[in-house]
C-alpha positions in Angstrom: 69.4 112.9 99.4 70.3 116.1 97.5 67.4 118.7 97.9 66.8 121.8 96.4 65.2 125.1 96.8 61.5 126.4 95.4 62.0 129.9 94.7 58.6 130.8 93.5 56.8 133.6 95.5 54.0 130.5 97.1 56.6 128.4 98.1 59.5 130.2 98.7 62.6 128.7 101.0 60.3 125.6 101.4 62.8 122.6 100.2 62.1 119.5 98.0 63.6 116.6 97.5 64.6 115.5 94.1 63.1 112.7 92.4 65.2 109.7 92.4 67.6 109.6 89.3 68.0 106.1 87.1 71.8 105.2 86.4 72.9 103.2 83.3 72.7 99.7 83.1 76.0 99.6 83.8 75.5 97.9 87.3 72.5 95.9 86.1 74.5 94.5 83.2 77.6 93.7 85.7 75.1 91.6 88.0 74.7 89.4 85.3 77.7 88.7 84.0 79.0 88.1 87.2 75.8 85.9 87.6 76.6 84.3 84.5 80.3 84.0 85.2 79.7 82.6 88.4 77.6 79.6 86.8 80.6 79.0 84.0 82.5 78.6 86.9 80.6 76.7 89.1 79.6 73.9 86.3 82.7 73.4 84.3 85.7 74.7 86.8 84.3 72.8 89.9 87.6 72.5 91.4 87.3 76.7 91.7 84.3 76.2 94.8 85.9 80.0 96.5 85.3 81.5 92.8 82.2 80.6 92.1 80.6 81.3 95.2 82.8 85.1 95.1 81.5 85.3 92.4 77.9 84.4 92.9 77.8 87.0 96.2 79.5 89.6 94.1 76.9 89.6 91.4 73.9 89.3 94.4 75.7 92.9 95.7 75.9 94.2 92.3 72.1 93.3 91.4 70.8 94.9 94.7 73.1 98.0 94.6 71.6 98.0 90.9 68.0 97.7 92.0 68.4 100.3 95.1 69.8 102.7 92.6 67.1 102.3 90.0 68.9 101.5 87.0 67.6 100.9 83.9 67.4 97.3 82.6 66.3 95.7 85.7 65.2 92.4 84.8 69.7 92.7 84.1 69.7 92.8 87.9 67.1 90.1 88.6 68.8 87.9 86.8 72.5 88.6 88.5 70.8 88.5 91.8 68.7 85.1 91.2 71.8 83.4 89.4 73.8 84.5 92.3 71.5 82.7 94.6 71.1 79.6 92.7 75.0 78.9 93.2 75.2 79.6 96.2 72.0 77.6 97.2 73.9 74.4 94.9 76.9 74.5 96.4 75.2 74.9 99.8 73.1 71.6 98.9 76.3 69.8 97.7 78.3 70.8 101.2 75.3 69.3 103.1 74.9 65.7 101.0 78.6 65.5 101.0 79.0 66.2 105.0 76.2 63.7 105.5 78.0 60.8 103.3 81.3 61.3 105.2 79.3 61.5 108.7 77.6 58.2 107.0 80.6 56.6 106.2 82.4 57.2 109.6 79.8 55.0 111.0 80.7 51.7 109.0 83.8 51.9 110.4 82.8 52.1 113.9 
């Protein structure tokens, strides 16, 4: 963190650290379109699995990198972050009902 010096006569060469600056809402508005994107993808391209779930973890990185850096617009962020999650958390349910039909199914024809 960038500090800087006091130079009045009470507190001079003591150092402070600068309050933390907001950026834009550039990153907060890229969490959720990736968020966003990364729904699109998962519902109606569901052959694309690797895309939606890049996706999904891009948009989580954006939103926190958004939130750490205190950007405006962070309910933008939020909604990457939790949109992000929700994909991944789907297409983790849907791996784990699909591997326990197949592990189903190879037991009728045992």
């Amino acid at each position: 963190m960038a500090t800087q010096t006091n130079r009045t006569p009470a507190n001079q060469g003591r150092r402070h650290a600068r309050p933390a600056q907001q950026t834009g809402p550039a990153l907060s508005i890229a969490a959720a379109v990736l968020g966003v994107l990364a729904v699109i993808v998962g519902i109606w391209v569901q052959w694309q699995l690797m895309l939606a779930i890049v996706l999904a973890a891009c948009a989580i990185i954006v939103g926190i990198a958004a939130l750490v850096r205190h950007a405006r617009q962070r309910a933008l962020a939020i909604i990457g972050i939790i949109l992000g999650a929700l994909i991944i958390a789907v297409y983790l349910i849907v791996v784990a009902i699909f591997v326990s039909q197949i592990a189903s199914m190879s037991q009728l024809f045992q």
